[in-house]
VOGU-3710 file (C-alpha; in Angstrom, 3 decimals, decimal comma):
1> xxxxxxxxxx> -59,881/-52,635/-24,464  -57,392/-50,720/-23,263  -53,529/-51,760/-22,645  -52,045/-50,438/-18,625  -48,789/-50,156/-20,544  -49,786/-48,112/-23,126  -51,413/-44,315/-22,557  -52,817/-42,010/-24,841  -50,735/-39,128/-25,643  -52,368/-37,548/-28,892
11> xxxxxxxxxx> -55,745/-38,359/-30,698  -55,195/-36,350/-34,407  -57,982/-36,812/-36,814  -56,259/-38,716/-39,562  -54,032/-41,138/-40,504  -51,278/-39,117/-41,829  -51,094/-36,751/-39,241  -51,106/-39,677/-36,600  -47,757/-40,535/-38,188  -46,654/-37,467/-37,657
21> xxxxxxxxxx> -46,917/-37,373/-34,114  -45,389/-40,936/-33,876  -42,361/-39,374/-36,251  -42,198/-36,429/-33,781  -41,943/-39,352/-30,505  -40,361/-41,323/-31,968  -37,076/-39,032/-33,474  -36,963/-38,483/-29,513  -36,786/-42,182/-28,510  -40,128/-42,063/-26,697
31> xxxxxxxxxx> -41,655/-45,805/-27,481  -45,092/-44,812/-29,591  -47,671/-46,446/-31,469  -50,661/-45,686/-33,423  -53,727/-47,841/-32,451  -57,376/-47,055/-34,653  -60,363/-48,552/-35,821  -59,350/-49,402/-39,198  -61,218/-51,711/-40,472  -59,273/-52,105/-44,051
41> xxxxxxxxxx> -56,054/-50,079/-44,129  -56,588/-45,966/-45,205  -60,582/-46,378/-43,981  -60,338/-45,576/-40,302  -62,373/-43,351/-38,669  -59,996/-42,826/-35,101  -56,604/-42,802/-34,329  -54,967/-42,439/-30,902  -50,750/-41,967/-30,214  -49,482/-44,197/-27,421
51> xxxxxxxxxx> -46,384/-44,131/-25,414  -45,115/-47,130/-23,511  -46,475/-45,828/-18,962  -43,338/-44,545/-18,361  -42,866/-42,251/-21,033  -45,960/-40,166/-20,950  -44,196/-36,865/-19,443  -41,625/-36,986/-21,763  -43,908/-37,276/-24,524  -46,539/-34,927/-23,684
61> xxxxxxxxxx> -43,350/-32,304/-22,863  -42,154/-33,187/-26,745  -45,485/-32,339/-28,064  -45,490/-29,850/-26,108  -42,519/-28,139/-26,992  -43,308/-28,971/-30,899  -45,825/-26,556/-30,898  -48,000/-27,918/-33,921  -51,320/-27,090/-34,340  -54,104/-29,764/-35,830
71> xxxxxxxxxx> -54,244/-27,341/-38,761  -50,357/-27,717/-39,372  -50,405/-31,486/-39,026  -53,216/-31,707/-41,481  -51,400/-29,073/-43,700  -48,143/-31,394/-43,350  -50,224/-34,205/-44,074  -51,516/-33,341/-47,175  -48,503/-32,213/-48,685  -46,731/-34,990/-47,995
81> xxxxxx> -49,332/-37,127/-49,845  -47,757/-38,468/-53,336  -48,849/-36,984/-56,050  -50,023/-39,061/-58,770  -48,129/-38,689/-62,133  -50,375/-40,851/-63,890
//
């Protein structure tokens, strides 16, 4: 079910670069959240970025304007995974 409020901006395909995007909206005051099927936290399968209605030019003009690729979100992503020292 969907929320009138709430639009879909972005749909990346994984968690971490999901956060990215909502660290990218947010750092420009656009209201975002990350809604997905996660049933236990780190197994979902689909994420989508939504802005609060009456942000959704602004936000699609951020992302825009960011100019990062799926391949540069997922490269972020990974290297911004901690590295176990163990």
């Amino acid at each position: 079910m969907s929320d009138p409020a709430w639009q879909i901006v972005a749909e990346p395909t994984n968690e971490a670069a999901a956060q990215i995007v909502l660290g990218l909206l947010e750092s420009e005051s656009v209201p975002a959240r990350i809604r997905s099927n996660v049933p236990v936290p780190g197994l979902g399968i689909s994420f989508r970025v939504e802005v609060a209605a009456g942000f959704v030019a602004r936000a699609r003009d951020v992302l825009a304007n960011a100019q990062i690729s799926e391949e540069e979100l997922i490269q972020l992503a990974i290297s911004s995974q901690p590295v176990d020292e163990g």
